[in-house]
C-alpha positions in Angstrom: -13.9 18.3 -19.3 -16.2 19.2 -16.7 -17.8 17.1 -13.2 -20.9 16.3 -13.9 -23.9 17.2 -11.6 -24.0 15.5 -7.9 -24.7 15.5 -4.5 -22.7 16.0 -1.6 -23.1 14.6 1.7 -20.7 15.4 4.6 -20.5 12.3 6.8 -20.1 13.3 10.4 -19.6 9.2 11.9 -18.4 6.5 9.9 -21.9 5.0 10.5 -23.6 7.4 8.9 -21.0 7.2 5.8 -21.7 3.6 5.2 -25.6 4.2 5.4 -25.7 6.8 3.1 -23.1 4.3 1.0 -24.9 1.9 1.4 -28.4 3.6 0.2 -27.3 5.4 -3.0 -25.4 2.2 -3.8 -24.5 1.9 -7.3 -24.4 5.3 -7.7 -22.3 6.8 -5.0 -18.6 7.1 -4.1 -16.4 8.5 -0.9 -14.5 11.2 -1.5 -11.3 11.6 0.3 -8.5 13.5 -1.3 -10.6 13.5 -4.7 -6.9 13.5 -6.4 -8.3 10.3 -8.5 -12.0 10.5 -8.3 -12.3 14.1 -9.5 -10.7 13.3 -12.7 -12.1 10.1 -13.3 -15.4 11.9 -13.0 -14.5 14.2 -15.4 -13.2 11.7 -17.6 -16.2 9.7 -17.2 -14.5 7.0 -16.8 -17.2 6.5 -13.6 -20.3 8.0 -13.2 -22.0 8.8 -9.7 -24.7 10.9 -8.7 -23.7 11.0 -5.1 -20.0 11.4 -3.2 -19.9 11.3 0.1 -17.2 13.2 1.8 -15.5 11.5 4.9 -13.5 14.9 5.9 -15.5 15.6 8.6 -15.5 12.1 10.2 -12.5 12.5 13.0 -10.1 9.9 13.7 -9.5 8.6 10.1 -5.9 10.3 9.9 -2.3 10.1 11.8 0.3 7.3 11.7 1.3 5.6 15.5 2.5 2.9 17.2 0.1 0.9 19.4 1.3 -3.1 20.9 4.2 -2.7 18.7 2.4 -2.6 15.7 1.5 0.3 12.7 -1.4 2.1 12.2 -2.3 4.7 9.8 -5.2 6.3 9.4 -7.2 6.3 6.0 -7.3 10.0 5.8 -3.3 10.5 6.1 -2.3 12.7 3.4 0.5 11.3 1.7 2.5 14.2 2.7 1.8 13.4 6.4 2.7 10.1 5.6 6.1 11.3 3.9 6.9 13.5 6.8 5.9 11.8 10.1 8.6 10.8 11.9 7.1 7.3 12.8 8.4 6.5 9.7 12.1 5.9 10.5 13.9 2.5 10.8 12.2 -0.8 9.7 8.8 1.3 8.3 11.6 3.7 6.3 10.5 1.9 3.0 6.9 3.3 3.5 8.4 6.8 3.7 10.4 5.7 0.3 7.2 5.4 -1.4 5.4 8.3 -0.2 7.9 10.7 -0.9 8.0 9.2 -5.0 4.8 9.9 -5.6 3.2 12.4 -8.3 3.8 16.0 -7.5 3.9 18.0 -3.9 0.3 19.6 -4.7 -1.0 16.0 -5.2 0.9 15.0 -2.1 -0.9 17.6 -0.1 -4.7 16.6 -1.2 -4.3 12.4 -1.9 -4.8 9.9 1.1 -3.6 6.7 2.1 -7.2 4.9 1.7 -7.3 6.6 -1.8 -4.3 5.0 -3.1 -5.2 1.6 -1.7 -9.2 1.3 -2.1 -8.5 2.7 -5.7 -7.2 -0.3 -6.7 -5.1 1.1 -9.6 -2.1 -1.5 -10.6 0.5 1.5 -11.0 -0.4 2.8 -7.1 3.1 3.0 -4.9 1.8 1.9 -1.5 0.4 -1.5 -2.1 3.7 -3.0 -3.1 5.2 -1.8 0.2 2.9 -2.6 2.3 1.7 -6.0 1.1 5.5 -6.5 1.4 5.6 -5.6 4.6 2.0 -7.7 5.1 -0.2 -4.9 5.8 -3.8 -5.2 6.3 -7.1 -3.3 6.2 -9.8 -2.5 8.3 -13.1 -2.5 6.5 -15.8 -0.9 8.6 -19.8 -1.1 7.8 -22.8 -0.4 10.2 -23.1 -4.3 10.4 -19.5 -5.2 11.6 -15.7 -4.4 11.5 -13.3 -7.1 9.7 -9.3 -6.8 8.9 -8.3 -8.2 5.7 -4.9 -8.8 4.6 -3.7 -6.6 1.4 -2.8 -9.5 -0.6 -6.5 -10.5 -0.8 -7.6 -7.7 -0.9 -7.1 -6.4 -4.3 -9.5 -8.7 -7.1 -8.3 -6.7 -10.6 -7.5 -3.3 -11.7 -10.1 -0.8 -10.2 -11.6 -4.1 -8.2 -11.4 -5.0 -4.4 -12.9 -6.8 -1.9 -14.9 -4.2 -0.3 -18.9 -5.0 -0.1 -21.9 -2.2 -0.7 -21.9 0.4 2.4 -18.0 -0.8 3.6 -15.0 1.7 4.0 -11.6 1.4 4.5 -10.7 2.9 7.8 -6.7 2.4 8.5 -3.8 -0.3 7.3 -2.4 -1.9 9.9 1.3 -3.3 9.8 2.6 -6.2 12.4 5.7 -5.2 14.9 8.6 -5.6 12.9 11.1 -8.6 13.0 14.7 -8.0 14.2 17.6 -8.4 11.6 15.2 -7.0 8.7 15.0 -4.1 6.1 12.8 -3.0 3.3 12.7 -1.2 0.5 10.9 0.2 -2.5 12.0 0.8 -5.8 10.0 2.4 -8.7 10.8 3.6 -12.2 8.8 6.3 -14.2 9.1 8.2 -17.6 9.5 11.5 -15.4 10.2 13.2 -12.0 7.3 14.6 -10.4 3.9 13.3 -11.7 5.1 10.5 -13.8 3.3 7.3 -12.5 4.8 3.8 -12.6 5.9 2.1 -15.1 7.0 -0.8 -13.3 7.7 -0.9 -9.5 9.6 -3.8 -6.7 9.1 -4.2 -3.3 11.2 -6.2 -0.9 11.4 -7.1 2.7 14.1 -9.9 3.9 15.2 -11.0 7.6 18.2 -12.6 8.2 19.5 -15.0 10.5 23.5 -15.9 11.0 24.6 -14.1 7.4 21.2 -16.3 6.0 18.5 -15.3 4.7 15.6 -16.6 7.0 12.6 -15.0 5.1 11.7 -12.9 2.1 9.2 -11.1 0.2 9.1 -9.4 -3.3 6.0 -7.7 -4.3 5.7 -6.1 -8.2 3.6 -2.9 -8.5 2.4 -1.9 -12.3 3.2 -4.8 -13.8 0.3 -7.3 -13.2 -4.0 -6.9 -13.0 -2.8 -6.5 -9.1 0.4 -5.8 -6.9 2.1 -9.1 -7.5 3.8 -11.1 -4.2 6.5 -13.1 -6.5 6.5 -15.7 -4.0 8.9 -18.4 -6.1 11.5 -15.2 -6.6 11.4 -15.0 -2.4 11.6 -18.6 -1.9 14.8 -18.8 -4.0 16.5 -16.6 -1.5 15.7 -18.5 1.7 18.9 -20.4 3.2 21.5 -18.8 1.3 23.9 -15.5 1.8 22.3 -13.0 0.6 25.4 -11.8 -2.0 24.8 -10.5 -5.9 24.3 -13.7 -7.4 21.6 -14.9 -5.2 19.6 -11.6 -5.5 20.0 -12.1 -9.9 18.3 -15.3 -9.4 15.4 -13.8 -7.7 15.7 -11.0 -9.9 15.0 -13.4 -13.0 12.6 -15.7 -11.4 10.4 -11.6 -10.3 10.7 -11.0 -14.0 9.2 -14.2 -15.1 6.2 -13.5 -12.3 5.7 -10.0 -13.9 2.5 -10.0 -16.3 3.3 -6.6 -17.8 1.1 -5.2 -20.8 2.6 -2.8 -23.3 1.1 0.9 -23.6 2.3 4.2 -24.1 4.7 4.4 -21.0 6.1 1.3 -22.2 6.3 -2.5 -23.8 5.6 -5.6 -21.8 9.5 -6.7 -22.7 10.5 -3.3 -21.3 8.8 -3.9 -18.4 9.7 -7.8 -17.8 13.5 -5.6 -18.2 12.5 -2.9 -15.6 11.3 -5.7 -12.7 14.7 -7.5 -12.9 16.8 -4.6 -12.2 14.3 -2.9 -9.8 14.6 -5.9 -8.1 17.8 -6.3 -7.6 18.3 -2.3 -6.3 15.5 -3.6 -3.9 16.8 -6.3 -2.3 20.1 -5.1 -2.1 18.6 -2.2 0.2 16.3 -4.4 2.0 19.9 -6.4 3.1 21.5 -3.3 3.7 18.8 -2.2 5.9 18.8 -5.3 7.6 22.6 -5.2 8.4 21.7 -2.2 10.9 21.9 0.4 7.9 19.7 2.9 8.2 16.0 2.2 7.7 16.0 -1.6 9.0 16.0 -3.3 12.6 19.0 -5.0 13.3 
């Protein structure tokens, strides 16, 4: 396998990214971390005659707190992201994530934006933050919009981001009191095994109730999968062991799993129900006042 002839431009401004985006459009790609779009290239499972680096561009990385709510840039290495200590209390679950995926050395070069504007089913951060309803800033030379994660994946390797746009930083809304997260993931090996099936789950609770909940399923579906009716069946009732099975089945059931090498769609359907479970019952721990949630 080998990369295939290109050219490289160094972006200095985000404006000039999205021009030169923009202008070699179908043909070019940013690179970021490269941790995906290196191999693909090699693969050929894309072709492109142009990437466009974004390293030099300054302000695209860090993770801080501004009006109470998230932000973290698109060139935060996932290692940053695992070690920053922003990442404490109710945004734990995010650190959860980061520090499952692939391999140190891959943790050093990949970025946040990478494993979002990807758009790969298997990716760990979407579940987690869609859960936690994250959204996107999209940036071209014509304007700025925010875009909320779940619409912003369309299909595997498909989002919603137009010719000359790039994704910028995810944004994540102040936190609500009596809540927790969590992330829960299951792969074929430690280390650089991806995904075979993955949960995500936020609740908030409200006098020993369960006021509000989310599940989201990563690897499992064309796209990270809010399993809206497997939330809804928690809201108004304790949140004990039976209550979290029934929303564990009614994930399952969401999950539109395929079978491959890692693993059948049955296995899978299997996989979602207990990950599910371990989820929520950290999500309600967290939102007790254990550690990791906001009580």
């Amino acid at each position: 396998m080998y990369i295939p002839d290109v050219e490289l431009h160094e972006a200095s401004s985000l404006s000039e990214a999205s021009a030169l985006l923009a202008r070699h459009a179908p043909d070019a790609r940013l690179l970021a971390g490269g941790t995906d779009l290196l191999v693909d290239l090699k693969t050929a499972r894309l072709h492109a005659r142009c990437l466009i680096s974004l390293d030099r561009i300054p302000g695209l990385s860090g993770v801080s707190v501004r009006n109470g709510r998230l932000h973290i840039g698109a060139l935060t290495t996932i290692r940053q992201l695992s070690e920053s200590p922003v990442l404490r209390g109710p945004w734990q679950a995010i650190r959860d994530a980061a520090l499952q995926m692939a391999a140190p050395q891959v943790r050093n070069l990949a970025t946040v934006g990478g494993n979002i504007a990807s758009s790969v089913p298997c990716a760990d951060l979407p579940p987690i933050l869609t859960a936690l309803r994250g959204s996107v800033v999209l940036f071209s030379g014509a304007a700025q919009r925010e875009v909320a994660l779940e619409s912003f994946f369309l299909g595997p390797r498909c989002n919603v981001l137009a010719a000359g746009e790039i994704l910028t930083e995810v944004i994540l809304p102040a936190p609500t009191r009596n809540s927790g997260a969590a992330y829960e993931r299951f792969a074929l090996r430690d280390g650089n095994g991806i995904a075979v099936a993955a949960v995500a789950a936020w609740l908030a609770l409200d006098g020993g109730r369960v006021r509000d909940a989310r599940i989201v399923l990563g690897a499992v579906a064309p796209v990270p999968k809010p399993a809206h009716a497997a939330g809804a069946l928690l809201i108004g009732r304790a949140p004990d062991e039976d209550a979290f099975e029934e929303a564990a089945q009614a994930a399952m059931q969401s999950a539109e799993p395929i079978s491959d090498v890692r693993g059948s769609a049955g296995y899978r359907r299997e996989l979602v129900r207990v990950l599910t479970r371990r989820a929520l019952r950290t999500a309600c721990r967290r939102a007790c006042g254990g550690e990791g949630g906001l009580a």
